[in-house]
N, C-alpha and C positions, 0 to 999 in steps of 0.2 A: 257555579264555583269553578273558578279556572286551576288547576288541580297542582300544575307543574309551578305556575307562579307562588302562588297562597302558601303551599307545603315547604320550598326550601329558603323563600325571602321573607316572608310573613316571621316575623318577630318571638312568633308562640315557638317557632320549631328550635329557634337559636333559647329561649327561656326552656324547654323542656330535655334541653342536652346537657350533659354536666361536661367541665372543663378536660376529664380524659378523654371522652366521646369523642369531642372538637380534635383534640391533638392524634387522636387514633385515625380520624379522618383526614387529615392534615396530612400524617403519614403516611396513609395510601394513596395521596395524591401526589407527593412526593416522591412516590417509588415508581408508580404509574410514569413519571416523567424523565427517570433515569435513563432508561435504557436512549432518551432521545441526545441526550448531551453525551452517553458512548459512542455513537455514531459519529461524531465527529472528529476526525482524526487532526491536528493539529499539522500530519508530514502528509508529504505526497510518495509518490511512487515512482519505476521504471518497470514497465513491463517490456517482455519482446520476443521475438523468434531468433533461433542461431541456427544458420544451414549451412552446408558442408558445400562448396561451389556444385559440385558434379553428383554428388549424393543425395539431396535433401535432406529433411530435417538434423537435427547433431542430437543426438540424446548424450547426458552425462557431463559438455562442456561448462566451463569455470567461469564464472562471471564474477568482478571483483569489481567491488563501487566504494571510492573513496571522494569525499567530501576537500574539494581542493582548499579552503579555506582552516577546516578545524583540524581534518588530517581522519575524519572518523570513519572509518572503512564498514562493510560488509560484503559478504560472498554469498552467493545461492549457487546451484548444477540447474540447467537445463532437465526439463523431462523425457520421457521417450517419442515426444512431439518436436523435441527443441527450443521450449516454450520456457520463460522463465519469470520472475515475478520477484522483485524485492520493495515493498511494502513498510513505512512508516519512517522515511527518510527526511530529516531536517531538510526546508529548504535552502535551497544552494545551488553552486556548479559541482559539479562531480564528475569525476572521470573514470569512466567503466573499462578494462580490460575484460576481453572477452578471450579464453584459450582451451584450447584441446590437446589432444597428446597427437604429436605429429603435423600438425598443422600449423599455419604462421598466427600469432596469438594477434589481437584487434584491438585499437583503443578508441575511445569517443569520447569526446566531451559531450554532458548533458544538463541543461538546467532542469533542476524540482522548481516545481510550485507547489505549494502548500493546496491538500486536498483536491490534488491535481496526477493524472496518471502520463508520464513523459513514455511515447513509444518508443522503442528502437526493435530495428534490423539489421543483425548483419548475418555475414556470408563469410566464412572461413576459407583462406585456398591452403592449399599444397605448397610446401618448401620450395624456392625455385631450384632445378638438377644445379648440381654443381658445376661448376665448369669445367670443361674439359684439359686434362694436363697438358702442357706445352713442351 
């Protein structure tokens, strides 16, 4: 008797279940396969590091990501790494302003890709001295 074939194709097993059986099984086959179509995110990302020229890392710095086409922004802070992450970004060009308190603020342009994580790096300097009066 081949156990595995016989018991769930074999005819008798499908006549000995009633029609809730079938839909209750149905159902947890169905659910069993959700969590796989959550995983897929339709946006992509920019992750990256912000340092301080002469300092390292920037904990706290302002990252601002705007969609040059629809106009649709978002902002995240940096960690205490410098580390930053904004997550679930329509694809597009966007242009990120990176800025800190005292320091000269940074722009970039970046393309997303869909399902796709864009890196960036930058490095923040110091205001240049003023010049000296005449």
């Amino acid at each position: 008797m081949n156990f595995p074939h016989s018991f769930m194709f074999s005819r008798g097993f499908w006549r000995r279940t009633t029609p809730f059986t079938r839909f209750g099984l149905f159902l947890c086959f169905m659910c069993a396969l959700a969590p796989l179509s959550l995983a897929q995110t339709p946006g992509g990302s920019i992750i990256g590091t912000v340092t301080e020229k002469h300092a390292g890392p920037l904990a706290g710095a302002r990252i601002s990501v705007s969609n040059v086409q629809t106009g649709f922004t978002a902002s995240v802070s940096t960690d205490v790494n410098g580390q930053f992450n904004v997550e679930n970004l329509p694809a597009g060009a966007y242009k990120v302003a990176i800025s800190a308190n005292g320091l000269v603020t940074q722009e970039v342009k970046v393309t997303v890709k869909a399902a796709h994580k864009s890196k960036l790096s930058a490095s923040l300097k110091p205001p240049p001295p003023p010049a000296p009066p005449k």
